[in-house]
N, C-alpha and C positions, 0 to 999 in steps of 0.2 A: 387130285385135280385142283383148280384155282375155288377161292372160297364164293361158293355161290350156292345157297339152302335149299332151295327149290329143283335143283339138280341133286345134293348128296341126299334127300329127302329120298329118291324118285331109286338111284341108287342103294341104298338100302332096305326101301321096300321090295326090292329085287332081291333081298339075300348077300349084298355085297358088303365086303367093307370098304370104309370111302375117307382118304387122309386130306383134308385142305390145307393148302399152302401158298403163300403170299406171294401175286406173280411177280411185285417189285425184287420179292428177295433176290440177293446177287447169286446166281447163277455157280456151282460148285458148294454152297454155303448150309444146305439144308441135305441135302439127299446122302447123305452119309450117317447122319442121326436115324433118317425112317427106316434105311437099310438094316441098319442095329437093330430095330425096335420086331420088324418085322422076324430075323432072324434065319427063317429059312428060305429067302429070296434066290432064284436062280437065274432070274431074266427079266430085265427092266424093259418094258413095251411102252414107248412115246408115240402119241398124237398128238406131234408139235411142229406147227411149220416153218419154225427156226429154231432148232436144238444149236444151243450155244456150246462153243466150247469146253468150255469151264464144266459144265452138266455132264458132256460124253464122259468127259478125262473122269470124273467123280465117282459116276457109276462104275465104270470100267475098271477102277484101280480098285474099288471095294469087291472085284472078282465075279461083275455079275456080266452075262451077256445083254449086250444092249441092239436090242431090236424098235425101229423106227418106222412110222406113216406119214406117206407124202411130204418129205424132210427135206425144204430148200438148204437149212443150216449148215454154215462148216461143222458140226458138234457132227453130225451125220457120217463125216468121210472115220468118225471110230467105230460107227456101227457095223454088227456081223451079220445086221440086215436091214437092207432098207426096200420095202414096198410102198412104189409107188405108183399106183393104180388109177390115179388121179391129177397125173402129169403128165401131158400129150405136147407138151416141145420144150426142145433143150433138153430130151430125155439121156444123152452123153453129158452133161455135166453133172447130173443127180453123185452125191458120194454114197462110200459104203462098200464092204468088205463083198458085199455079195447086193444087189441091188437089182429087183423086181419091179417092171413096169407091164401096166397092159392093164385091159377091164380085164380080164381073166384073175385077176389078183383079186379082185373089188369083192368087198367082204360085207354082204347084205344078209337081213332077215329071214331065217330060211324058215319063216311063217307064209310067205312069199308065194310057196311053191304050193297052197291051198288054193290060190286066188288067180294064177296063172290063166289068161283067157287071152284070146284075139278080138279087139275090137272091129266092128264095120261100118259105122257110121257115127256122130259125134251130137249125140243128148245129151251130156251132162261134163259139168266143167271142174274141176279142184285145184283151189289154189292152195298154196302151204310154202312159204318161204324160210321155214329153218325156226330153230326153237326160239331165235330173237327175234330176229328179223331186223336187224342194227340202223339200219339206214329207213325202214318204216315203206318199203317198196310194197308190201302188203297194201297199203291206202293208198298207191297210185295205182296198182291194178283193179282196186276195187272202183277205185274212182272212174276207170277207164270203161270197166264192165257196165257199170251203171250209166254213163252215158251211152251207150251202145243197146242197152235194153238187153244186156246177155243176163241169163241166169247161173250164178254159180255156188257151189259149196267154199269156204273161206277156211283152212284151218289156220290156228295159229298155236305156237310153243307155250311154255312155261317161263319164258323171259321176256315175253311180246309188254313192249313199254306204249304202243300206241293207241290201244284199247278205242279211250278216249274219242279220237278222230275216227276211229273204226266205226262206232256207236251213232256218228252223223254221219257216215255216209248212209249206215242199214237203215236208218229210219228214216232216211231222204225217200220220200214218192217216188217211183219210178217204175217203168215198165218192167224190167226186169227184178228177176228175186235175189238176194242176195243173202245167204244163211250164214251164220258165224258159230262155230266151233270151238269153243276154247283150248277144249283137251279131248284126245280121241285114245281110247286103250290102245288101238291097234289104228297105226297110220296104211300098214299093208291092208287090212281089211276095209278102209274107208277109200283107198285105191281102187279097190277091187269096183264102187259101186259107177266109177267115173269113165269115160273115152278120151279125155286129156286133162294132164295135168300142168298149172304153170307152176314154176319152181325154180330155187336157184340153183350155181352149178357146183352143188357139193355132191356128198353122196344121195342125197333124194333121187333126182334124175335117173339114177340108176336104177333103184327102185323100183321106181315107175315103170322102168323100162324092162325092166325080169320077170314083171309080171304083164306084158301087153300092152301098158298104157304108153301113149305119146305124150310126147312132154313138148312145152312151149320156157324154154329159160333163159332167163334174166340174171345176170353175172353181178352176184353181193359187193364181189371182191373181183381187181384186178386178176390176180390168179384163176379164178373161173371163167375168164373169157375166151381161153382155149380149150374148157372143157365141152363151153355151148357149140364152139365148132366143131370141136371130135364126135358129140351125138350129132348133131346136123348130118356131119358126115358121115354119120352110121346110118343114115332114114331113119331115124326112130325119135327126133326130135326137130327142130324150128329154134334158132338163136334169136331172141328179141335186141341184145345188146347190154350195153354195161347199166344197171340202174342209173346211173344220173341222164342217160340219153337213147334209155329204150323204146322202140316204139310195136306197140300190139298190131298195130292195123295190118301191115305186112304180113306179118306172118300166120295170122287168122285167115288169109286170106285161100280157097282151094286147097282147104287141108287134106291130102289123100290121107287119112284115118285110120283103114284098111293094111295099104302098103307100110307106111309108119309104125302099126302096131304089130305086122309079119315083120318086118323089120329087127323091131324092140324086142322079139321074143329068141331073135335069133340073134341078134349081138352080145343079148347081155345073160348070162346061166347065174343060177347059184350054188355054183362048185369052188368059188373064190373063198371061203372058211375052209374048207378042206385042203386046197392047195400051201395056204400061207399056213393052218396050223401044222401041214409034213412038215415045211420049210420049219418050223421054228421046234416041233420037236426035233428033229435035227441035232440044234444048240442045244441039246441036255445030255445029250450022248456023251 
């Protein structure tokens, strides 16, 4: 993964081994060294959503099978897999020797499956925008809730840079409570205590969504903006829009809670590990 401490830290306290490497490096230029080093590699796995050429051809001709996530990249049309569970248009241009689309692919915490409930009414709120939160969209939701007197729970990542601004909104007076969370063991279990979730449209949403929670999201990234519409259009979520010009008020507005959460339990399962690990024991064969 790209050199970031507080990630390989988090990583290895897991039991993992964890290589950092320079994202400037040129592309083709490194992954034939790790490949050596590790020795009994059979299958290179990328979460990269531009695998460049130069990278496929590398791994490929070092003899290993290369399997790919949600992979815009030309580097992609060498892979002997590509799932992509989190691409809902232009799903015929996606590359790749063998190439999986659908939530049914979508590979969530199967901690999940503890906390699985049907909401019916909407008490309690959680926000959590991703372990950085790039663009600092976290303090304009917070911003937005505190003028509205809403109460929520606030999580935030191990890369969250805006702390700071966070700290005046929570100790601004106001009707509503606003709790901040820096770090939670378990983000499925802190799921569990809430009836909606706001969030961007990475794999969180989904999350939320396998275990009964409605989701309200706000798209980080251009790419996420067809994922707000694919839950939208599953009933199990509300698109607020892209951060730089989302708006809450709409879509807080007559939440069915109920339908949304009957909805979320039915769209989204956690049998997607299961499915993509057949597919990729497969390529050992």
């Amino acid at each position: 993964m790209n050199r970031h401490q507080a990630s390989h830290d988090i990583i290895k306290a897991r039991g993992f081994a964890v290589y950092g490497y320079d994202m400037s490096a040129e592309a083709g230029s490194w992954e034939l060294e790790l490949i050596r080093s590790l020795g009994s590699a059979k299958i290179w796995i990328n979460d990269r959503l531009n695998t460049q050429p130069a990278h496929a051809k590398a791994v490929v001709a070092a003899g290993l099978k290369l399997v790919t996530f949600d992979d815009r990249g030309d580097g992609a049309a060498l892979a002997d897999l590509n799932i992509s569970a989190l691409v809902f248009e232009d799903i015929a241009e996606l590359k790749g020797k063998d190439v999986r689309s659908g939530v049914e692919f979508m590979i969530l915490n199967p901690e999940i499956e503890l906390y699985r409930r049907h909401r019916d009414n909407l008490t309690s709120v959680l926000v959590t925008m991703g372990g950085a939160d790039t663009y600092g969209v976290t303090i304009k939701v917070a911003q937005w809730l505190r003028d509205n007197s809403m109460c929520a729970t606030i999580v935030t990542g191990p890369a969250f840079q805006h702390k700071g601004e966070l700290d005046a909104i929570l100790t601004d007076k106001t009707e509503g409570v606003l709790t901040h969370l820096g770090a939670v063991a378990s983000l499925a279990q802190e799921m569990a205590r809430h009836d909606l979730a706001i969030t961007g449209g990475g794999v969180t949403p989904f999350e939320a969504c396998a275990g009964g929670l409605p989701c309200i999201v706000i798209a980080n990234e251009d790419f996420e903006i067809p994922v707000g519409w694919a839950l939208e259009k599953l009933g199990c979520a509300r698109f607020a829009g892209h951060h730089r010009t989302f708006d809450l008020a709409p879509v807080f507005e007559d939440l069915p809670i109920r339908t949304m959460s009957l909805a979320a339990l039915d769209a989204v399962d956690l049998e997607g590990v299961r499915r993509v690990g057949g597919l990729i024991r497969r390529l050992e064969i």
